[in-house]
C-alpha positions in Angstrom: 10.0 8.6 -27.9 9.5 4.9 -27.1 7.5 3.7 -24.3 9.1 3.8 -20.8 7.8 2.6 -17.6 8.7 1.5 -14.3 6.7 0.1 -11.0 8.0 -0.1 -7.5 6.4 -0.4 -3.9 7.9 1.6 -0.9 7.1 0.9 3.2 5.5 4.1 3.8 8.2 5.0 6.1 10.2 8.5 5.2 13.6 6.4 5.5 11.9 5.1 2.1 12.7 8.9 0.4 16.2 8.1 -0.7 14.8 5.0 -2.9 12.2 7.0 -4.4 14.6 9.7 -5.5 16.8 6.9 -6.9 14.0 5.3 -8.6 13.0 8.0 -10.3 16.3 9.2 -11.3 16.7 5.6 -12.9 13.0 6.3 -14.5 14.7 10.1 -15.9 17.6 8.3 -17.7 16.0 5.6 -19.5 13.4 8.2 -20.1 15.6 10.7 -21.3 13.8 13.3 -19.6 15.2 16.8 -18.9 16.8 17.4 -15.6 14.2 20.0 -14.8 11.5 17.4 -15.2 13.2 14.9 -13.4 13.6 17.8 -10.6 9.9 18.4 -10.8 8.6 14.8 -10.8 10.9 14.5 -7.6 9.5 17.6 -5.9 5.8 16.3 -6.5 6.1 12.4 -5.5 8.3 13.6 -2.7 5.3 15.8 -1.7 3.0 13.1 -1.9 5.0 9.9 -0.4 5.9 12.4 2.8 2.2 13.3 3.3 1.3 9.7 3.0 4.0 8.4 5.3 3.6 11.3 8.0 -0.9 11.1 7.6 -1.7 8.2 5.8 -2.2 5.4 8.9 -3.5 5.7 12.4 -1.9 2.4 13.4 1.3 0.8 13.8 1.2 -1.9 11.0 3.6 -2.1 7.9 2.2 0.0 5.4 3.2 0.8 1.6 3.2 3.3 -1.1 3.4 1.7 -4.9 4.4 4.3 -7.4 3.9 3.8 -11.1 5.8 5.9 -13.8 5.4 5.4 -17.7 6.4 8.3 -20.4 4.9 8.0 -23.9 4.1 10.4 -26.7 5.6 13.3 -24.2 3.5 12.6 -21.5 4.6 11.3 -18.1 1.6 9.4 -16.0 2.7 8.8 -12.3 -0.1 6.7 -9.9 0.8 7.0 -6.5 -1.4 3.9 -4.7 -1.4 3.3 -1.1 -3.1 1.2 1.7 -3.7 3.9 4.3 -7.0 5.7 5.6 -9.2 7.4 2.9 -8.4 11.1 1.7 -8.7 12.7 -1.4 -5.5 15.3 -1.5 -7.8 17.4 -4.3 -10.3 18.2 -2.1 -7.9 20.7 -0.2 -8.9 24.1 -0.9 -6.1 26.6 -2.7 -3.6 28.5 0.0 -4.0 32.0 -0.3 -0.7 32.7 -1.2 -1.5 36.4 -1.1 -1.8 36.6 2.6 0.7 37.4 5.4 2.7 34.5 6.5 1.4 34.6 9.8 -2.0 35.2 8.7 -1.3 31.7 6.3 -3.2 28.2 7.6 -1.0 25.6 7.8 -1.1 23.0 5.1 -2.1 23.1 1.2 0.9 24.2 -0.2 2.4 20.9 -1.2 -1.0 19.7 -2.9 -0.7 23.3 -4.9 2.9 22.5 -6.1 1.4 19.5 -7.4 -1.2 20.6 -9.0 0.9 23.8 -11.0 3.6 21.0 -11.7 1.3 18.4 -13.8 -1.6 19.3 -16.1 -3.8 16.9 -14.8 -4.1 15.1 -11.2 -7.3 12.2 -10.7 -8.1 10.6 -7.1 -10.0 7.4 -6.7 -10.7 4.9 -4.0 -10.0 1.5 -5.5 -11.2 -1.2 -2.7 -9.0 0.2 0.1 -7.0 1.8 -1.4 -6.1 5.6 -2.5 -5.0 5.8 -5.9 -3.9 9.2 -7.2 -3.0 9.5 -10.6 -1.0 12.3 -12.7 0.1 13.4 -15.8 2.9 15.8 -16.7 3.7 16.9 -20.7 7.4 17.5 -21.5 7.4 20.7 -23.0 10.3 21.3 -25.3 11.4 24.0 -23.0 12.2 21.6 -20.5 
């Protein structure tokens, strides 16, 4: 499979959803990727772009979200970069998803999904920025 890859910057406004589902449709054609990876990239990065719009900033300037996808050798790496307030999504600690639903905190479900949904997830703070970064094999199942 020949190297694919695609780069786009977002306001970090949830109006901005749409165009990220677009975008990474566009990303699953040229790709080539299954539909059920396409579906699961979209569930993750739709995870992650609605935390960040909704907890990422404390103020009322324009923000963004810059989201990077390349596929090689069957391997998908997504970096999600924004300019918001410093937080490390990996330091959440696992639901219990064993417990009552009223008993359940709220919160650390979508950071789960990610994590079962790509065999590899890396945060770093790059200047001021939050740079997440993930990788995702496609299994020939897909």
């Amino acid at each position: 499979m020949p190297k694919e890859t695609i780069s786009f910057k977002l306001d970090n406004r949830l109006s901005e959803l749409e165009t990220l589902n677009k975008k990474i449709d566009t990303f699953g054609v040229q790709a080539g990727l299954p539909k059920k990876c396409v579906f699961e990239i979209r569930l993750v990065l739709e995870e992650i772009f609605t935390n960040i719009a909704y907890y990422g900033s404390r103020d009322d300037r324009g923000h963004w979200i810059k989201v990077s996808m390349s596929c090689e050798n069957n391997i998908i790496t997504i970096q999600i970069e924004d300019d918001g307030i410093p937080f490390n999504p990996l330091d959440l600690e696992k639901p219990d998803l064993y417990c009552n639903l009223e008993d359940r905190d709220i919160g650390g479900l979508g950071i789960y999904l990610v994590k079962h949904y790509t065999k590899e997830c890396v945060y770093k703070r790059r200047g001021n920025n939050n740079v997440l970064i993930l990788k995702k094999t496609i299994s020939p199942d897909l």
